[in-house]
N, C-alpha and C positions, 0 to 999 in steps of 0.2 A: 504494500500500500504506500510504500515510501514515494516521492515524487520530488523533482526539482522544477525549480524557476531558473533564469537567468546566473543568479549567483550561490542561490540556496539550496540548501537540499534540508527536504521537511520528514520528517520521522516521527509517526503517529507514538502516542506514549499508547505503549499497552498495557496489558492487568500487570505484567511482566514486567516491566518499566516503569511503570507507577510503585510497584513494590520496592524495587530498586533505588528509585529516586529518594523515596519516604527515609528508605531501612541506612543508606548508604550512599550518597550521592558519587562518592569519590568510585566506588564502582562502576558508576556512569559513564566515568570520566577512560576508566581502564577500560571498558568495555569496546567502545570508540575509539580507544587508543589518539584522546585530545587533551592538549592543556587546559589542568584545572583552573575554572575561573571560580574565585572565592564570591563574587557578588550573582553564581548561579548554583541552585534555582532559586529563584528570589520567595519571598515571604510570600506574596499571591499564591505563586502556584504552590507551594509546600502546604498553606494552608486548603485548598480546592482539591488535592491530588487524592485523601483518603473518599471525598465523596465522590470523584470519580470511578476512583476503585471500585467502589462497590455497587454503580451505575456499570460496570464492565462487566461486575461478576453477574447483574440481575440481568443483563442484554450485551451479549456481545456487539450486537449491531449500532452500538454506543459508540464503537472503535471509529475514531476520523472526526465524531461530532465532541468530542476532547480538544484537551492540548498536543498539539505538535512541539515538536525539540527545531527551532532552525538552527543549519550549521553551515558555517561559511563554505563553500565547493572548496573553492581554490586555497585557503590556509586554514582549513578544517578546524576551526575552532564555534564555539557558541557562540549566536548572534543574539538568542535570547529563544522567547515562546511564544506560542500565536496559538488561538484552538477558539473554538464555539462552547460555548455552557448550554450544549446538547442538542439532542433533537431537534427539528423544525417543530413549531407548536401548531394546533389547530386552522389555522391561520397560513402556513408557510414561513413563518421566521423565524430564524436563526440569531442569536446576537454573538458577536466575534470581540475577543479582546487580545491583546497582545503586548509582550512588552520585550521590549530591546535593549540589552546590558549597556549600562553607562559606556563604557568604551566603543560600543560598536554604533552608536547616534548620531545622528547628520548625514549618516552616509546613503542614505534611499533604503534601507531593511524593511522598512515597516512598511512602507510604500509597495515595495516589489511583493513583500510576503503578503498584504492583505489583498491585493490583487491576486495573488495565486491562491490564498487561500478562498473566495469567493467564486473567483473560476470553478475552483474544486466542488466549492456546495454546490453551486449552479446546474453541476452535471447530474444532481440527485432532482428526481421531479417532482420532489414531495417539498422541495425548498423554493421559498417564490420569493423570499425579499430574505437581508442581511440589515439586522441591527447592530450600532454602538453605542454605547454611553460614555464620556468624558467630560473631566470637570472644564468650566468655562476659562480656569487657568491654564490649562495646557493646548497654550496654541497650538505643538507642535502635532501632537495627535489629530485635532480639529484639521488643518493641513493634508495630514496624510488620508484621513477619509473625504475628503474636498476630490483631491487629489486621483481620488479612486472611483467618483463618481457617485458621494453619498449626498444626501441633501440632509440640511438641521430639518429635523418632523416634532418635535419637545424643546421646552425648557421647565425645568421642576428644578428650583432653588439655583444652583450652583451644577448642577449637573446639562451636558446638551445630548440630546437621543438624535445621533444620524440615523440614514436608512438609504441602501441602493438594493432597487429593484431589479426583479432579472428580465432579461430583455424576450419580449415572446419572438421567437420565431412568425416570420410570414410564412402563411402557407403559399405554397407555388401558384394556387388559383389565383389568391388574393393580391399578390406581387403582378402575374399575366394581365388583370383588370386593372392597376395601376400606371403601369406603362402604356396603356392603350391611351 
């Protein structure tokens, strides 16, 4: 299920991985055979990874709709984590969060991977639209989902909810009747 974008390559966490991460992080690190970065996994995900876990063990089909590990292609180190907090709901949405280690920011990461990560939901047809939440301080997030083709749909205090919808295919009739 592993896949790459242009500079990343994305590795779903599995029950496997999530146990790892929790029990031993430094294991992660041999396992990959990458230099340990001390500011990973951050406190988000350490705190989220036991309820994943056991979202893994109740449905496998859970696997992808997690946190992904991105790891830089070409100097194979952590660029940080990106994933959805699960299924599409009733509705078709998803909402996506991600975060990118101090040291690997400014560089376009979160840009390239929530593009690749969305492409990825997209391909599932039970997913029709991709939610974020982030606070109204963090420009640089608000940027990267801009960026991505999310539009602001909320304000609630301090917080802004983007959203990019997925784009319906034309049907070939409907396109034939357009050109005419």
């Amino acid at each position: 299920m592993e896949f790459s974008s242009a500079r990343i390559k994305y590795i779903p966490v599995t029950l496997d991985l999530a146990q790892m991460i929790m029990k031993n992080p430094l294991a992660f690190y041999y396992k990959y055979q990458m230099p340990w970065n001390r500011k990973w996994p951050h406190d988000g995900l350490k705190a989220m990874l036991p309820f994943y876990a056991e979202a893994l063990e109740e449905n496998e089909e859970q696997l992808g709709f997690g946190p992904w590990i991105m790891i830089e292609k070409d100097a194979g180190h952590i660029v940080g984590d990106i994933g959805f907090k699960g299924s599409a709901d009733e509705e078709g949405t998803i909402e996506i969060g991600y975060h990118v280690t101090a040291d690997q920011r400014n560089k376009g990461f979160a840009t390239e991977a929530v593009e690749a990560l969305c492409a990825w939901a997209f391909q599932h047809g039970e997913v029709k639209g991709v939610e974020a939440e982030c606070d109204k301080e963090n420009i640089q997030s608000q940027k990267v989902l801009i960026n991505n083709g999310f539009h602001q749909t909320e304000i609630e205090q301090d917080i802004f909810t983007f959203q990019k919808l997925k784009k319906e295919k034309k049907s070939s009739e409907a396109q034939r009747r357009k050109e005419l």
